[in-house]
N, C-alpha and C positions, 0 to 999 in steps of 0.2 A: 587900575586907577589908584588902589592904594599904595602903591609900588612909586607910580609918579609923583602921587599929592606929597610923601614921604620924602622923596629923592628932592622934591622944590623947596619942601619948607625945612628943613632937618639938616641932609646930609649939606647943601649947597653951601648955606652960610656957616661954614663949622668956624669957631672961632673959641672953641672952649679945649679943654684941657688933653692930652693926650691919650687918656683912660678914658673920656668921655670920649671923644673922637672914635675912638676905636670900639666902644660900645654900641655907639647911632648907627656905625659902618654895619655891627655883627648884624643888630637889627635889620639893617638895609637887605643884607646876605637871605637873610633869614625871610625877608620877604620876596626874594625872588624864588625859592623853591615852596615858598606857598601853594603858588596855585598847582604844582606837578602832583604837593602833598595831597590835597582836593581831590585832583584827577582821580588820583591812586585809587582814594576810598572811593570812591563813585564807583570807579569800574572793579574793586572787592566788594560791595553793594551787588552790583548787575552780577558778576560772580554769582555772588550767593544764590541771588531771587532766579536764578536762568536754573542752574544745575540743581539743588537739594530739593527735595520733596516738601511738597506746599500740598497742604489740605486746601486750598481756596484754589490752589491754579491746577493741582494734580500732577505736578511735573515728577518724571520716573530719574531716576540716577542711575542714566547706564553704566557700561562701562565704558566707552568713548570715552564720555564725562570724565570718568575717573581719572583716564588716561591723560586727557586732555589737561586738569589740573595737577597732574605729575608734571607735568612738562611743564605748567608753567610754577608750578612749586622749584625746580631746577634749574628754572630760565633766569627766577630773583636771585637764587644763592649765587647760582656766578654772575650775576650781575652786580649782587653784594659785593664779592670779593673781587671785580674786576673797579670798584668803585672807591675801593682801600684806596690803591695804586694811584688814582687820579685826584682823590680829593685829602688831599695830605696838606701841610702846613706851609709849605713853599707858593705851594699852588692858591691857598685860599688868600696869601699877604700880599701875593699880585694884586688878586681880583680885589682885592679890598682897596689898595694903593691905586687903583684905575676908574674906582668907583668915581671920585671926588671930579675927574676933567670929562665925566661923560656930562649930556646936556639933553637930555629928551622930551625937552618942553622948546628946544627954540634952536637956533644952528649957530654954530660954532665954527665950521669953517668954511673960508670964506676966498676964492682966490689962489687957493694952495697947488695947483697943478700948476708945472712953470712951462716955460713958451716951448722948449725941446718938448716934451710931452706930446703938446699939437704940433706941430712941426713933423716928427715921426709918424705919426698915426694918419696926417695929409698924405704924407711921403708911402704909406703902407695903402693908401685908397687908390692910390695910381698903379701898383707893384702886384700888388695881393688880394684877392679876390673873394677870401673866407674872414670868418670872425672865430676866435680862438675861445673856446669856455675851458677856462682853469678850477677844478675841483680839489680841494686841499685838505690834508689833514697835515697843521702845522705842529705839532703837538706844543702849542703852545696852553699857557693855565683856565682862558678862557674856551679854547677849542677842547679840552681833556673832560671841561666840567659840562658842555652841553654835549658831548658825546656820549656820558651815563644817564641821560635822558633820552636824546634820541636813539639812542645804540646805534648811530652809525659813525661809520668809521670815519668819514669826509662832512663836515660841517662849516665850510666856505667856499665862498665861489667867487673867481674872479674874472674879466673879461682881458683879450688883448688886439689888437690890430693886425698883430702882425706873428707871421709864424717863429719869428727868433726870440717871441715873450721878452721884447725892450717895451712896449707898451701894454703892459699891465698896470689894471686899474680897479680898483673895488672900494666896497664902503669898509672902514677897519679903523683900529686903535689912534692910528697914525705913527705906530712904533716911538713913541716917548719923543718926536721931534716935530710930527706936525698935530695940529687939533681932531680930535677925531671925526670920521666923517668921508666924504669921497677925497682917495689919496692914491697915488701910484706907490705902486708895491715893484718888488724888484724878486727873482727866484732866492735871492740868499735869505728872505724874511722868510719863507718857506720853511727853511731850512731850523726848526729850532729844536728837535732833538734829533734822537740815531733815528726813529720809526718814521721819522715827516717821509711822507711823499704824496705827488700828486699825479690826478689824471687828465691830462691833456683832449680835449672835442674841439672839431674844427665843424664850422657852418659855411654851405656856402651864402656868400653876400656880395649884391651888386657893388659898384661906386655909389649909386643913389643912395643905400640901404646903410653903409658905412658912415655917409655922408650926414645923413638922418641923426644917426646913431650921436656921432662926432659934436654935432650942431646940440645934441641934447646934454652931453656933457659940458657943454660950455656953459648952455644957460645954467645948470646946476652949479658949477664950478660959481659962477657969480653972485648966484641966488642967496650961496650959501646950500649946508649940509650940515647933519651929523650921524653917526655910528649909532641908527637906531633901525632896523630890519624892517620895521612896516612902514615908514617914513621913506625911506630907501629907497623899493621895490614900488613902491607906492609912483615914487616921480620918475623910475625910468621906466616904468610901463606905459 
């Protein structure tokens, strides 16, 4: 909540100077790994109070325990140093420069899937029989920076109609041309350093279930959308 009250009243109307600008933004930054910060101590908290020896609770320190926190004593350091790599100065003037046209109090786009989109994906409900889940690690600066949080490798997902992935679609950036929000993606956005790659799942799906599916991207497509994960999932559940 302070992430959003922040992003509405601060970042939204920047209108002051460029050193100021770029200060409200580091803030902004700064309040997104907030809460991960939190997490952390909580669970070096629960650490502590679980494993070391308490006069009140009695707890012994085996050696499991010991072992247990070697491992994850080894688990931070390369995660420290895998986190060099990802969050470097390129990467954070993206996310900074992407901050300004997000919108997570209200929707931003509106309309943006154009008529070939449905057209193809009609065309794939008479032809094609499955639904396509596309899982991706674009290494793009916003996928690099939630991947040293999640530590997983693949941090977006996208759907397609049809097995030759011409109807790919998901909630994303809008790549610097469309608003962000539900937008078709295409395999070459994939593509944004040597390590991108993705994993392809097929489901099977009747005409109905396709049909279903189709009908609910439209009303979104009109409703309006934006590039915000619990919003998102939210309306195509």
């Amino acid at each position: 909540m302070i992430q959003l009250t922040y992003n509405a009243i601060v970042i939204y109307p920047l209108n002051d100077s460029h050193s100021l600008e770029f200060t409200k933004k580091a803030i902004a930054v700064f309040l997104i790994f907030l809460p991960f910060s939190l997490l952390y101590i909580n669970y070096l908290y629960v650490l502590q109070n679980k494993f070391f020896p308490s006069n009140r609770d009695g707890y012994v320190l085996t050696f499991e325990a010991i072992k247990l926190l070697q491992n994850k004593g080894k688990s931070f350091i390369h995660a420290t140093r895998e986190t060099k790599g990802k969050i470097n100065r390129a990467n954070l003037e993206q996310i900074l420069s992407d901050i300004p046209k997000h919108r997570y109090t209200k929707y931003t786009s509106y309309n943006n899937l154009p008529n070939t989109f449905f057209e193809q994906c009609e065309l794939s409900i008479e032809e094609d029989n499955k639904i396509y889940i596309i899982v991706s690690s674009t290494g793009s600066p916003a996928s690099e920076l939630i991947s040293v949080f999640t530590k997983k490798e693949y941090n977006h997902v996208s759907i397609s109609f049809d097995k030759d992935l011409k109807t790919i679609i998901s909630y994303n950036g809008g790549n610097h041309v469309q608003q962000p929000g539900l937008n078709v993606e295409d395999l070459q956005s994939f593509y944004q350093k040597e390590d991108s790659n993705i994993l392809v799942y097929s489901l099977q799906a009747t005409r109905e279930q396709k049909q279903k599916l189709l009908n609910k991207i439209r009303n979104i497509n009109s409703e309006g959308s934006a590039d915000a994960s619990i919003v998102s999932w939210t309306q195509l559940s």
